[in-house]
Backbone as JSON Lines, residues from 0, in Angstrom:
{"i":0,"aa":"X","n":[-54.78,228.44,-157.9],"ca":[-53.83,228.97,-158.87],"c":[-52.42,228.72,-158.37]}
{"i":1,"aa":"X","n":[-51.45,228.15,-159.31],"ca":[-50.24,227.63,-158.81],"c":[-49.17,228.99,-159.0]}
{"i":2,"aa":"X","n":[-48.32,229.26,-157.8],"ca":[-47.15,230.58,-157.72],"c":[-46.41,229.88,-158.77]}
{"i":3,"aa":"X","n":[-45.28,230.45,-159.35],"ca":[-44.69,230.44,-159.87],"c":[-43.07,230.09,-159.01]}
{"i":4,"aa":"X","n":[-42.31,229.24,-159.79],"ca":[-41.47,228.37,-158.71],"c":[-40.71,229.64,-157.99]}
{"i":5,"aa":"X","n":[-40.11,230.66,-158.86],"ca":[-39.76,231.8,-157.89],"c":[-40.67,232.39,-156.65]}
{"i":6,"aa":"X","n":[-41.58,232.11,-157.04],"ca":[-42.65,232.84,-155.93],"c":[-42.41,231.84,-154.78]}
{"i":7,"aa":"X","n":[-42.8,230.41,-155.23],"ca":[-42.7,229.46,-154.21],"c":[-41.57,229.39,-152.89]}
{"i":8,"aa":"X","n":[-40.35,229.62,-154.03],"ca":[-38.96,229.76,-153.49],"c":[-38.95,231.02,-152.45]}
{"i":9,"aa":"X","n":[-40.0,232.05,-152.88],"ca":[-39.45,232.83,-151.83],"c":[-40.84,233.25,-150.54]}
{"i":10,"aa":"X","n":[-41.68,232.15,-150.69],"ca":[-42.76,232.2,-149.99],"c":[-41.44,231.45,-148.63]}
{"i":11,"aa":"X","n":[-40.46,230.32,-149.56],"ca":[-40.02,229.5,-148.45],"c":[-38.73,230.13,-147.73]}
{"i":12,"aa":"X","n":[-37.92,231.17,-148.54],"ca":[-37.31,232.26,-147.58],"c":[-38.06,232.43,-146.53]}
{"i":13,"aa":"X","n":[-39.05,233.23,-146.56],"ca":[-39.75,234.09,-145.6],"c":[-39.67,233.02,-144.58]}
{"i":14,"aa":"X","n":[-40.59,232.08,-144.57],"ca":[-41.36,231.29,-143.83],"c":[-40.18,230.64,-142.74]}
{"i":15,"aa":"X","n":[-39.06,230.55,-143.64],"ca":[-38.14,229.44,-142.91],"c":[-36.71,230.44,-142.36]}
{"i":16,"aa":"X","n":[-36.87,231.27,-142.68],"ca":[-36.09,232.69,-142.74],"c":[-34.41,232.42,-141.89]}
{"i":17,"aa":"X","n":[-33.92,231.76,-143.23],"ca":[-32.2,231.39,-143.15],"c":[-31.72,230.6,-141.91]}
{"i":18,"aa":"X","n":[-32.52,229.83,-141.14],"ca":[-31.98,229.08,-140.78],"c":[-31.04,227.86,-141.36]}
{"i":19,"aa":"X","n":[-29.56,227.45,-140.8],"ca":[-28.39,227.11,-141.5],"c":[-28.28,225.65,-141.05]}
{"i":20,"aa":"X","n":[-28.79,225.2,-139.54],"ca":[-28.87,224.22,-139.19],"c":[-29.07,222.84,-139.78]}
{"i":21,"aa":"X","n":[-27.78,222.32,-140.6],"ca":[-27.99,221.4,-141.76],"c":[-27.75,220.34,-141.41]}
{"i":22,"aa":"X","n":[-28.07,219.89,-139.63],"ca":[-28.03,218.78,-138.94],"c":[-29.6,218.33,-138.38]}
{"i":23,"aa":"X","n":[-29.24,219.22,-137.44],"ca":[-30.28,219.35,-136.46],"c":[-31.38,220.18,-137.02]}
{"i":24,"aa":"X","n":[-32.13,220.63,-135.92],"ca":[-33.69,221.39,-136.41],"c":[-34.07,223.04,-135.64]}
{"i":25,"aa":"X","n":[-34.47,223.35,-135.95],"ca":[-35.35,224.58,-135.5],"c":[-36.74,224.14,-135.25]}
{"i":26,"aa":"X","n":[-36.95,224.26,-134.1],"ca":[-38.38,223.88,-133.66],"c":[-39.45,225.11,-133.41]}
{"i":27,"aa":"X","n":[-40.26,225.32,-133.71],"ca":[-41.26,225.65,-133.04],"c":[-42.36,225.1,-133.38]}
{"i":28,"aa":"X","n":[-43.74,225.99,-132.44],"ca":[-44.86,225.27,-132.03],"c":[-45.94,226.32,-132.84]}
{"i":29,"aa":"X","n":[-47.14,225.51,-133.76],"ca":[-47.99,226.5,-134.48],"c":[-49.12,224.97,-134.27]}
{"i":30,"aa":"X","n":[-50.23,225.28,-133.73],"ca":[-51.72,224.35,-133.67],"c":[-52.18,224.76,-134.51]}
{"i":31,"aa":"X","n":[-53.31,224.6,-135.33],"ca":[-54.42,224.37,-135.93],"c":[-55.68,224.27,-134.58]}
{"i":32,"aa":"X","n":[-56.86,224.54,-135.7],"ca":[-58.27,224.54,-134.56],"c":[-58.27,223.36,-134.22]}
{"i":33,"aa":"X","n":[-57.64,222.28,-134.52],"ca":[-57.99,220.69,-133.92],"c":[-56.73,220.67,-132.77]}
{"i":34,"aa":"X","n":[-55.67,221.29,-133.08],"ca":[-54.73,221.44,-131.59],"c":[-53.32,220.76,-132.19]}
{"i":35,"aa":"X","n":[-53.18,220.48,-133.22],"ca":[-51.95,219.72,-133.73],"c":[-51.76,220.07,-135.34]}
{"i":36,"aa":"X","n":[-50.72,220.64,-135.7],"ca":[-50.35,221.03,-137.07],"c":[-49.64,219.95,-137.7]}
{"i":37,"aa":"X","n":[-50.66,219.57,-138.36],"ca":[-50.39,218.68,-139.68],"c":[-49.38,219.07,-140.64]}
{"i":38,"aa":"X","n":[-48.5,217.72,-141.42],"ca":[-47.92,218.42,-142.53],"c":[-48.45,219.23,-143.74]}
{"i":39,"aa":"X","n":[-49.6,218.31,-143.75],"ca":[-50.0,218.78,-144.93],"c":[-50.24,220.42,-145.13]}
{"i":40,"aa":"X","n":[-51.06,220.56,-144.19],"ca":[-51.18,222.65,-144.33],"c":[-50.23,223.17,-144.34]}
{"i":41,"aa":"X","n":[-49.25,222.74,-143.59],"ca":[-47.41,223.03,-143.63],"c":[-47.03,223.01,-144.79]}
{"i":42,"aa":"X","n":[-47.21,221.9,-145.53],"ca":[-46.39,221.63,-146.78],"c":[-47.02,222.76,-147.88]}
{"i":43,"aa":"X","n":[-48.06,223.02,-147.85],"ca":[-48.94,223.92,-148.37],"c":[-48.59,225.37,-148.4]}
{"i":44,"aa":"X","n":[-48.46,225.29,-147.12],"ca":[-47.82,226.92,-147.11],"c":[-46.65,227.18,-147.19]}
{"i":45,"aa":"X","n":[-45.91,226.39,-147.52],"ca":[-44.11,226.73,-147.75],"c":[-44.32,226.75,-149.23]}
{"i":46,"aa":"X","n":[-45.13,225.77,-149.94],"ca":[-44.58,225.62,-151.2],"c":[-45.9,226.36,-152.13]}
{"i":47,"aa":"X","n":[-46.67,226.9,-151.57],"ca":[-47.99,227.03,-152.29],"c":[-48.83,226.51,-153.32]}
{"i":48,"aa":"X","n":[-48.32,224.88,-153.08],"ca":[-48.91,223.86,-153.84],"c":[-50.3,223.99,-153.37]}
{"i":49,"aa":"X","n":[-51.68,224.32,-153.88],"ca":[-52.76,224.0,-153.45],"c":[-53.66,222.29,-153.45]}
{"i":50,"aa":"X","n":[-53.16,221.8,-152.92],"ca":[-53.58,220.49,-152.78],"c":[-53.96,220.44,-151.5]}
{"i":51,"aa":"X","n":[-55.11,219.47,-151.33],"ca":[-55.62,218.91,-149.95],"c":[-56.15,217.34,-149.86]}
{"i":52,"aa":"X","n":[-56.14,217.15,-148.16],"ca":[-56.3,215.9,-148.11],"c":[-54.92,215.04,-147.94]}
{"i":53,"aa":"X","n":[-54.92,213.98,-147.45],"ca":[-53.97,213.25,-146.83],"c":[-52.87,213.24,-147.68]}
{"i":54,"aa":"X","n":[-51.63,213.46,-147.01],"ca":[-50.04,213.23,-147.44],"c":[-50.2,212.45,-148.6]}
{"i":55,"aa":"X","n":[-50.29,211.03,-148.34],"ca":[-50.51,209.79,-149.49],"c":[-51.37,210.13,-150.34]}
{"i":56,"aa":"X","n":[-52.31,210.91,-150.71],"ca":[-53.03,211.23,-152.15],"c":[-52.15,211.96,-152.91]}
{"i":57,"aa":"X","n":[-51.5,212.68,-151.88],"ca":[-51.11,214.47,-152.95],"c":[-50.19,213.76,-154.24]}
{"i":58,"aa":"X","n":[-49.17,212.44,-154.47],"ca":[-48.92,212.49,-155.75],"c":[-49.29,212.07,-156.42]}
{"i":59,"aa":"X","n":[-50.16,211.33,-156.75],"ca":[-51.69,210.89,-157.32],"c":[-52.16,212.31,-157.61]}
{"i":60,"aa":"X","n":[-53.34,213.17,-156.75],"ca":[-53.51,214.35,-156.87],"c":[-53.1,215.04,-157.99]}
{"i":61,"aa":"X","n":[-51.56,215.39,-157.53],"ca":[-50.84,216.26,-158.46],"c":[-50.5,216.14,-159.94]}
{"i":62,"aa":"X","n":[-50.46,214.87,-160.09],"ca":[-50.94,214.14,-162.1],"c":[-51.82,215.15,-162.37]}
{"i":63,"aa":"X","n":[-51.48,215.98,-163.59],"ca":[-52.31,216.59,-164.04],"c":[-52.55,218.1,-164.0]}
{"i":64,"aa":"X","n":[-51.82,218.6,-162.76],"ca":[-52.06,219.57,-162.27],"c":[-50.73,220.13,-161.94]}
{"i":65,"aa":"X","n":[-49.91,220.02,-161.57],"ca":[-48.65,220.34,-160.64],"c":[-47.05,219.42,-161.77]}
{"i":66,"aa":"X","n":[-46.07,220.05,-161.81],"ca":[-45.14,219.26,-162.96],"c":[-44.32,218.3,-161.4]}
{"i":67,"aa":"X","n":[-44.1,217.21,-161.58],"ca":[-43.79,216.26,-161.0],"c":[-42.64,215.62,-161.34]}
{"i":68,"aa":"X","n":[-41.7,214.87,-161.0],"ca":[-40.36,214.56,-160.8],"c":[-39.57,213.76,-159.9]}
{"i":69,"aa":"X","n":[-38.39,213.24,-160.14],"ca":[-37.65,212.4,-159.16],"c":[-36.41,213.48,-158.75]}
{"i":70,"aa":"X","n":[-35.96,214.64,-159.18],"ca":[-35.53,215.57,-158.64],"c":[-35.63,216.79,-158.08]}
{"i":71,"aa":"X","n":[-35.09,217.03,-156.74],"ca":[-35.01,217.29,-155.61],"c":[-35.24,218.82,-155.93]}
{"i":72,"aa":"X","n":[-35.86,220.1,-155.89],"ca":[-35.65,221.58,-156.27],"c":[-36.15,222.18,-154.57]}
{"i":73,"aa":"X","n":[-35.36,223.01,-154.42],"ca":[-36.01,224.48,-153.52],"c":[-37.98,224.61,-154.03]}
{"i":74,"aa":"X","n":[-38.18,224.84,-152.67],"ca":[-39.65,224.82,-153.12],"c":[-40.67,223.9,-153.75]}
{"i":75,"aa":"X","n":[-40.1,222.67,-154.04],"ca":[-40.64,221.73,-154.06],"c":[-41.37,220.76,-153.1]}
{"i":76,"aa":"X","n":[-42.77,219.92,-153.09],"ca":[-42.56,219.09,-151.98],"c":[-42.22,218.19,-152.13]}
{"i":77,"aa":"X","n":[-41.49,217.36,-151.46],"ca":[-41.17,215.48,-151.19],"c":[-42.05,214.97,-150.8]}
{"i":78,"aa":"X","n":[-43.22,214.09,-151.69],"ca":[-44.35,213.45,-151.54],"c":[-43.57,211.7,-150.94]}
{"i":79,"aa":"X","n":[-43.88,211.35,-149.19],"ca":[-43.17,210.17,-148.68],"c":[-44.1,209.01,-148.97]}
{"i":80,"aa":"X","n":[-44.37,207.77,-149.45],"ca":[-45.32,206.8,-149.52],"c":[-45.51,206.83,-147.78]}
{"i":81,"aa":"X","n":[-46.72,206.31,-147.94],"ca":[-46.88,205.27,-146.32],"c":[-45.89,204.15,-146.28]}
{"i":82,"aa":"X","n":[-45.35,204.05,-145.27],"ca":[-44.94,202.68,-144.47],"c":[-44.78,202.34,-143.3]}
{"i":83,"aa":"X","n":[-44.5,201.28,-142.68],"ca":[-44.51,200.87,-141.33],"c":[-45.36,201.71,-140.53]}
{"i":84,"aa":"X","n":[-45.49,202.18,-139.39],"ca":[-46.38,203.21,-138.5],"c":[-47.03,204.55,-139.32]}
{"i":85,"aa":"X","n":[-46.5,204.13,-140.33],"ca":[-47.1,206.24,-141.02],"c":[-47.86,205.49,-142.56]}
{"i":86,"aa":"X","n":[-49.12,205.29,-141.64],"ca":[-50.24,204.8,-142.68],"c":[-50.86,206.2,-143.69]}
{"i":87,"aa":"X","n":[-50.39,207.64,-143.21],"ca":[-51.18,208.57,-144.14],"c":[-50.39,209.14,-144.76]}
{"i":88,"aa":"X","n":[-48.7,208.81,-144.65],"ca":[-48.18,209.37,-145.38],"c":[-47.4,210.85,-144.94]}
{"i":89,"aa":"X","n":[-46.41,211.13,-145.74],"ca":[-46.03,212.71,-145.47],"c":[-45.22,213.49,-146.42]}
{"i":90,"aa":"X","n":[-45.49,214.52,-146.51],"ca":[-45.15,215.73,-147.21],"c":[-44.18,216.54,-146.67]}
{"i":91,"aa":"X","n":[-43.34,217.09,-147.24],"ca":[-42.09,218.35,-146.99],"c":[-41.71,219.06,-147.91]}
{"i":92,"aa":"X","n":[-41.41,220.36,-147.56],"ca":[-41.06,221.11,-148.37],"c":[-39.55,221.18,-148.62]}
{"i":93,"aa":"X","n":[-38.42,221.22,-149.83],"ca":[-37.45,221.05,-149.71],"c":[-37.2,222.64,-149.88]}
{"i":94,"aa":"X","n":[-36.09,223.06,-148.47],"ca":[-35.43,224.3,-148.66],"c":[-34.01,224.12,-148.7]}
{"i":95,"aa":"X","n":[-33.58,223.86,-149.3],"ca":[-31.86,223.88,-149.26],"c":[-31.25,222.5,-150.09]}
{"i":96,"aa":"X","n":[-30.69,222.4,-151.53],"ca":[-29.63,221.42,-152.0],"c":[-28.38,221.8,-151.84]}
{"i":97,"aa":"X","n":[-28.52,220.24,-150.85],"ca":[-26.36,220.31,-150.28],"c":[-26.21,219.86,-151.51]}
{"i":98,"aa":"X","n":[-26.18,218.76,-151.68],"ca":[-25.43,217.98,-152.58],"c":[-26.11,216.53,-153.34]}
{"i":99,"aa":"X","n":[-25.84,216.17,-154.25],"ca":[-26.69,215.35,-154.83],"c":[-27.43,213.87,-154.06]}
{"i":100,"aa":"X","n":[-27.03,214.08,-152.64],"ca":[-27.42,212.87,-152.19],"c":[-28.28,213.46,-150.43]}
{"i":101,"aa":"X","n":[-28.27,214.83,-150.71],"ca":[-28.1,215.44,-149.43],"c":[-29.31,216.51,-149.64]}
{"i":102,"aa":"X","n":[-30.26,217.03,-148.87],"ca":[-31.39,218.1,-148.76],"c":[-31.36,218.52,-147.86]}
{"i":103,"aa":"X","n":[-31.93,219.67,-147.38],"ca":[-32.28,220.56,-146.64],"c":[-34.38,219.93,-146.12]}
{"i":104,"aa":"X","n":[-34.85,219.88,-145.57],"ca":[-36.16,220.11,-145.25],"c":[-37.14,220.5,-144.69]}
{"i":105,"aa":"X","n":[-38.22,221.49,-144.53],"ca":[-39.07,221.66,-143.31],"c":[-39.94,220.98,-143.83]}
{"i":106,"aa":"X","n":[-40.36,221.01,-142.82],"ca":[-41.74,220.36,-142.39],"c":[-42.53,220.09,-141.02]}
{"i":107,"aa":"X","n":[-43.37,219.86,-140.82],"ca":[-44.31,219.25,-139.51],"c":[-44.9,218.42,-139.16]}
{"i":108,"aa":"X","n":[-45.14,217.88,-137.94],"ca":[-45.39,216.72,-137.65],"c":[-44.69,215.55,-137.92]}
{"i":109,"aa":"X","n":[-43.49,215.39,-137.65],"ca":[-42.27,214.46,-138.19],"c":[-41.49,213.63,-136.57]}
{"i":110,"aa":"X","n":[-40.66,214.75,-136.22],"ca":[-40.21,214.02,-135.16],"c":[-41.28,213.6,-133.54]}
{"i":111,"aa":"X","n":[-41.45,214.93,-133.74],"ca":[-42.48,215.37,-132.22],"c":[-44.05,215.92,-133.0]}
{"i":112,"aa":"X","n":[-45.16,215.89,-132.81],"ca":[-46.6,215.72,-132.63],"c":[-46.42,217.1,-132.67]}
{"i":113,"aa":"X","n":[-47.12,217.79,-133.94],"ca":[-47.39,219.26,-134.32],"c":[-46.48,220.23,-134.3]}
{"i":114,"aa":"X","n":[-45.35,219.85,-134.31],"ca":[-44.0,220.68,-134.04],"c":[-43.75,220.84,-135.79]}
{"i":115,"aa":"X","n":[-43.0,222.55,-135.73],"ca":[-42.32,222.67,-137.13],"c":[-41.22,222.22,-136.88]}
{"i":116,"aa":"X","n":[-40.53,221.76,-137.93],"ca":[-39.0,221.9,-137.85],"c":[-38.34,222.13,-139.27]}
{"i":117,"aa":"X","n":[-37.03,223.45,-139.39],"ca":[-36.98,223.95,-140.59],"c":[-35.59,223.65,-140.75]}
{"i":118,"aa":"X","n":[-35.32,223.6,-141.9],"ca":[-33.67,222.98,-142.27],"c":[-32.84,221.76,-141.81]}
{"i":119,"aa":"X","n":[-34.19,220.5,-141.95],"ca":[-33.28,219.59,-141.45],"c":[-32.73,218.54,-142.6]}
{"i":120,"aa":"X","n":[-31.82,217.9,-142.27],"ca":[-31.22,216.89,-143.08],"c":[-32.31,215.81,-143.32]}
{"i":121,"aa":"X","n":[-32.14,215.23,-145.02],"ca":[-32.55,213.88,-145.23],"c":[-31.89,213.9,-146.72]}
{"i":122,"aa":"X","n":[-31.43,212.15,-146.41],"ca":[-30.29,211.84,-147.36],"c":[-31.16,211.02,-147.83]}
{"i":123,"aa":"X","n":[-30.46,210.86,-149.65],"ca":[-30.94,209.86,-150.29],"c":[-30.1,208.43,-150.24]}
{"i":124,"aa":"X","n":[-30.91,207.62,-150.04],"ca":[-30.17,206.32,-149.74],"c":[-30.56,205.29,-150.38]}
{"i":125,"aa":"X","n":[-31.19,205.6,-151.6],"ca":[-31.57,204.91,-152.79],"c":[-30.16,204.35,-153.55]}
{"i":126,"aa":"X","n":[-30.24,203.1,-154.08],"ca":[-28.86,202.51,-154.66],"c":[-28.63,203.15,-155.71]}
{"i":127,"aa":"X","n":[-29.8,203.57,-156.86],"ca":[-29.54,204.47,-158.05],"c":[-29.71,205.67,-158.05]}
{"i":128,"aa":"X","n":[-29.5,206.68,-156.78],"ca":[-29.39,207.85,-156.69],"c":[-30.3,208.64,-157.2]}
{"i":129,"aa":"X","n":[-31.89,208.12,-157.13],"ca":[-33.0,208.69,-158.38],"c":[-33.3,208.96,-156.29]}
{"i":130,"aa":"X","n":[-33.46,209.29,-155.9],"ca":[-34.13,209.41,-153.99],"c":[-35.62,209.17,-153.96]}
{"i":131,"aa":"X","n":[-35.57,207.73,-154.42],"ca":[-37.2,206.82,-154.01],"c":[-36.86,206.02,-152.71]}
{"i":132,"aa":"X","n":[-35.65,206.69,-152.21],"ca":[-35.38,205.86,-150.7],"c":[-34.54,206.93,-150.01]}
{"i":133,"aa":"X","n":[-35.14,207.34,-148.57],"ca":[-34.76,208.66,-147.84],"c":[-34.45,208.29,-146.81]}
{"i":134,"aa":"X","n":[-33.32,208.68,-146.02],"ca":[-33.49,208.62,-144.38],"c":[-33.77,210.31,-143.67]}
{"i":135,"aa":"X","n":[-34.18,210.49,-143.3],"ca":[-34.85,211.84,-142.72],"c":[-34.51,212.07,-140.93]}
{"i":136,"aa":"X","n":[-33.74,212.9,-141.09],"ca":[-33.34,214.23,-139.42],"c":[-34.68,213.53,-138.52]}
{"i":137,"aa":"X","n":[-34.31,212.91,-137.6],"ca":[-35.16,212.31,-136.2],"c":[-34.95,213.55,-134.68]}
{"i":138,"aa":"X","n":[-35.49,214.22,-134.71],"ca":[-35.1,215.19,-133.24],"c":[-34.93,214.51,-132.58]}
{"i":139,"aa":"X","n":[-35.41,213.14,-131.77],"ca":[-35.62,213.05,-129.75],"c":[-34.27,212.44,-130.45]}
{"i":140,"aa":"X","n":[-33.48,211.64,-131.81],"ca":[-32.27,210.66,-131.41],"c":[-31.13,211.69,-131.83]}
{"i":141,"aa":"X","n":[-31.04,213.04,-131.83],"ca":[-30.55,213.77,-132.59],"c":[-29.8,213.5,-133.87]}
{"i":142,"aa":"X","n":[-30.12,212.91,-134.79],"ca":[-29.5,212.23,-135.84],"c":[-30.31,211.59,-136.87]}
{"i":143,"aa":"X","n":[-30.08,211.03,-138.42],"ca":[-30.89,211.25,-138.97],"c":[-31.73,209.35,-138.73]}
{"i":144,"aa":"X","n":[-32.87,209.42,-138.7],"ca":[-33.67,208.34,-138.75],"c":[-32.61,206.79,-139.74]}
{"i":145,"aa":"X","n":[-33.24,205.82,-138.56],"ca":[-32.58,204.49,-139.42],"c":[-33.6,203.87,-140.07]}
{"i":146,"aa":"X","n":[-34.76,204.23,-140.35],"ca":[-35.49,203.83,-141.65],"c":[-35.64,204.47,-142.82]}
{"i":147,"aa":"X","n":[-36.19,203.76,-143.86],"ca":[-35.62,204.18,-145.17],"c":[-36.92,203.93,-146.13]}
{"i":148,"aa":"X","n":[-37.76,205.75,-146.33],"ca":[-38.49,205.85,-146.08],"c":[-38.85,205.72,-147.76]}
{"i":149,"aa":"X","n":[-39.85,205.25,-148.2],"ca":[-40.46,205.37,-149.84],"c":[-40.31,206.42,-150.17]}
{"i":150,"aa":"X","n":[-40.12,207.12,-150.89],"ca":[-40.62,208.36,-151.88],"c":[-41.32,208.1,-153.16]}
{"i":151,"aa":"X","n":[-42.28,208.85,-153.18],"ca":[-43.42,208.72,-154.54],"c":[-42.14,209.95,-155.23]}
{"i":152,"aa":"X","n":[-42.02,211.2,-154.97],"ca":[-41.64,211.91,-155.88],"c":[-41.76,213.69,-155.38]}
{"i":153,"aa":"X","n":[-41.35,214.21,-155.92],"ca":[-40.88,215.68,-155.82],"c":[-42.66,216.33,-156.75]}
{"i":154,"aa":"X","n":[-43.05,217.2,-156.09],"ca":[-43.9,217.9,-156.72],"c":[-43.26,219.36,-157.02]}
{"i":155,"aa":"X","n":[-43.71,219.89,-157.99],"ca":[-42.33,221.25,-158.43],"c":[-44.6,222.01,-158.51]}
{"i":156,"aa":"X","n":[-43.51,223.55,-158.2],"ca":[-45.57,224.18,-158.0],"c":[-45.04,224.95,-159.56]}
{"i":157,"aa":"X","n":[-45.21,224.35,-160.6],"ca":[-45.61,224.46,-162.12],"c":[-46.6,223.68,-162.33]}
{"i":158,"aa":"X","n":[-46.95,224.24,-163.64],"ca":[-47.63,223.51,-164.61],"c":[-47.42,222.64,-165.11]}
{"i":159,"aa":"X","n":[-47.96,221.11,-165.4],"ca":[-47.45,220.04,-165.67],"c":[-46.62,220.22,-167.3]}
{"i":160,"aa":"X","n":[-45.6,219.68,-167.7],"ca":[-44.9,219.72,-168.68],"c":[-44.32,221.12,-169.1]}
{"i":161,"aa":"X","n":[-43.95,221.77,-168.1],"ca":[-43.28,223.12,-168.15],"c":[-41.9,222.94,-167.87]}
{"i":162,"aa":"X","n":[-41.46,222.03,-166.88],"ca":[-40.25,222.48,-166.8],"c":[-40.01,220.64,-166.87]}
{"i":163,"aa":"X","n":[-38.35,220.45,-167.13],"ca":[-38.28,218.91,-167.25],"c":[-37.34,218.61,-165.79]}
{"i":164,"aa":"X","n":[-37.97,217.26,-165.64],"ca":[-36.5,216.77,-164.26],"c":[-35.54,217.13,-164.95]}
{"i":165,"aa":"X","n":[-34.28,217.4,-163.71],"ca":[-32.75,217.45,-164.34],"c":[-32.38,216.41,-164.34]}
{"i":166,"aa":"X","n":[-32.86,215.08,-163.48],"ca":[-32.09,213.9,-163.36],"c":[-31.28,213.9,-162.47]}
{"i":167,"aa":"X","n":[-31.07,212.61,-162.03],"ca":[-29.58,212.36,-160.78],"c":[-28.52,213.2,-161.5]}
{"i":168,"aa":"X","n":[-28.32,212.8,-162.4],"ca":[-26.99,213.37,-163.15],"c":[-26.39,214.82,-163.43]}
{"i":169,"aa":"X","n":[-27.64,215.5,-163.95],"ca":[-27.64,216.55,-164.24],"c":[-27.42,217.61,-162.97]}
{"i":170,"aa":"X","n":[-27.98,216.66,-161.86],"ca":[-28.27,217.24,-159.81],"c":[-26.99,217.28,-159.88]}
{"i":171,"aa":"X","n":[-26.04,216.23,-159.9],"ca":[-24.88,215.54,-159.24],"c":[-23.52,216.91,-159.68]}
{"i":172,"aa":"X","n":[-23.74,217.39,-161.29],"ca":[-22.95,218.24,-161.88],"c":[-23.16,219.91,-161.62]}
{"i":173,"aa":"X","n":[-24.37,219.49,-161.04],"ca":[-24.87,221.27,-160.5],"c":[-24.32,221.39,-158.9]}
{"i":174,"aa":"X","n":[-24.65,220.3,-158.12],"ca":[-23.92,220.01,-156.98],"c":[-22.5,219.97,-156.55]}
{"i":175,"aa":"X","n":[-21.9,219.3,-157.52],"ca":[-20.12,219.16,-157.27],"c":[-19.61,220.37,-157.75]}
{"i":176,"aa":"X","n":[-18.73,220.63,-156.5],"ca":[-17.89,222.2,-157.37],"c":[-16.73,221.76,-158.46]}
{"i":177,"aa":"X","n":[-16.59,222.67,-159.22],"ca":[-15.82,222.82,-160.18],"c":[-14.13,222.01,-159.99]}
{"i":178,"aa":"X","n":[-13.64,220.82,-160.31],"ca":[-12.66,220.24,-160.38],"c":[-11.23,221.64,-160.16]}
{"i":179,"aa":"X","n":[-10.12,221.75,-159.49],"ca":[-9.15,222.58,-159.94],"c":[-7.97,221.42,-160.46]}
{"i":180,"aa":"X","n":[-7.19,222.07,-161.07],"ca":[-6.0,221.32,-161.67],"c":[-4.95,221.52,-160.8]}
{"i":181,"aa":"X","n":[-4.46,221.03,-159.55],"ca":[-3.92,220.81,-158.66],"c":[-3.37,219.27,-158.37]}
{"i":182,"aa":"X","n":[-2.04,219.66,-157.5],"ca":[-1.76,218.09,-157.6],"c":[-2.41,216.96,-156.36]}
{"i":183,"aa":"X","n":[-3.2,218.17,-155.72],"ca":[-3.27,217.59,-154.38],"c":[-3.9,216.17,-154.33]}
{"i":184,"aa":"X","n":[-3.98,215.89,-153.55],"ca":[-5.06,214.53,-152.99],"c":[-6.27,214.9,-154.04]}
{"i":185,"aa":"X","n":[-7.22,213.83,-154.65],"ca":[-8.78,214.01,-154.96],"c":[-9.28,213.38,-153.95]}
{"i":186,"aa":"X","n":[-10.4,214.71,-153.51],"ca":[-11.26,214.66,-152.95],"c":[-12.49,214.24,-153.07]}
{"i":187,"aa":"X","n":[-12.96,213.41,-152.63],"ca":[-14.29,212.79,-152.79],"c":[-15.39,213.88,-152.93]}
{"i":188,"aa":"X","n":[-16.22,213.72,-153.76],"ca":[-17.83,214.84,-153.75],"c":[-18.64,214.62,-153.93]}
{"i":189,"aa":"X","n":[-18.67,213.27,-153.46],"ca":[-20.08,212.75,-153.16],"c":[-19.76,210.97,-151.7]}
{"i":190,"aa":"X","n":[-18.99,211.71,-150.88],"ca":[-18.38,210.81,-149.98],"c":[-19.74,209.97,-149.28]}
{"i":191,"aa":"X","n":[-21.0,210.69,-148.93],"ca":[-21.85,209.61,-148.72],"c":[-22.68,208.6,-149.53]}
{"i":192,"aa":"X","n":[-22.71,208.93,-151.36],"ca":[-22.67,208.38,-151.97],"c":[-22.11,206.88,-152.21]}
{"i":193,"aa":"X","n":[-20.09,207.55,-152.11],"ca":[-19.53,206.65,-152.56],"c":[-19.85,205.16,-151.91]}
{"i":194,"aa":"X","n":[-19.77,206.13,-149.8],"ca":[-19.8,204.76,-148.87],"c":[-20.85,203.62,-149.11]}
{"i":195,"aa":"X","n":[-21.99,204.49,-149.84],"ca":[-23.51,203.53,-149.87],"c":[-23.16,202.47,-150.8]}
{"i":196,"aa":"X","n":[-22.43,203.24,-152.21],"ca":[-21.95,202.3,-153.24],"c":[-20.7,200.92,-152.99]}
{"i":197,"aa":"X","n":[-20.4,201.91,-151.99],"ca":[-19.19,200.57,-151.36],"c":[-17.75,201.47,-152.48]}
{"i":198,"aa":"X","n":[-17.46,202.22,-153.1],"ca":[-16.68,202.8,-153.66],"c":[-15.53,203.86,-152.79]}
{"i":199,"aa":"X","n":[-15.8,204.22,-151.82],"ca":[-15.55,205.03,-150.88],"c":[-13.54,204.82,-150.8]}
């Protein structure tokens, strides 16, 4: 039975409980009976998506069952394709939108072998700002990873056709604060955007 996205949202309070660290990570250590905590049960219990079985099924899986999307929500997971060394794939739960190009994430088993880590950075580095291309918070280099990882898509824990994506666009206007009528300098608000676009 799927929580309800408020429920989800605040299964992921608890769990991740306000850590601010929107660089770096919060680590700790939780095994499983095999001795290493997988994302997947991780991703499970932040977001109370009931799905099982390898990272790479769950957005496949979730057709049908779960409302699905290319935008980014609290309590959602980020379903990663396989590539290069990560043949099974991986899952995260998103806790925190900076900004339309910018997330918050926990998850496990990412940098270091069964380790949590809660509130870390991963940017979208997709050219059309839809985030089917991620770079993701690396612990041992303290900084965020230089590969650029697939994304299948955002799983939201609804019912399929309940709620609609907002879209890049709709992210981008919920994200940017409110313009003032000042003479000052304009400020960029979406400065890692712009640099990717070459607009900067």
């Amino acid at each position: 039975m799927a929580l309800s996205p408020a429920a989800a949202s605040s299964a992921i309070d608890t769990i991740v409980s306000g850590d601010e660290d929107t660089g770096g990570s919060a680590i700790t250590s939780n095994k499983t009976s095999s001795g290493i905590l997988q994302c997947v049960p991780y991703a499970r219990r932040l977001s109370g998506i009931q799905i099982y079985g390898d990272a790479h099924t769950w957005w496949k899986q979730a057709k049908g069952r779960y409302a699905r999307g290319r935008t980014p929500r609290v309590g959602a997971v980020m379903a990663v394709r396989p590539f290069r060394n990560s043949h099974l794939g991986h899952v995260a739960a998103v806790s925190k939108i900076v900004d339309s190009r910018t997330i918050l994430l926990s998850h496990a088993n990412w940098s270091y072998p069964g380790k949590i880590e809660r509130n870390v950075t991963a940017l979208d580095v997709s050219p059309d700002n839809d985030w089917s291309e991620v770079r993701i918070w690396y612990g041992p280099s303290h900084n965020l990873g230089t590969t650029h990882w697939p994304v299948a898509g955002f799983i939201y824990n609804a019912e399929p056709g309940s709620m609609s994506d907002l879209g890049s666009d709709r992210l981008t206007q919920v994200s940017t604060p409110p313009q003032t009528k000042t003479k000052r300098k304009r400020r960029h608000s979406d400065p890692i955007g712009e640099i990717i676009a070459g607009t900067y």
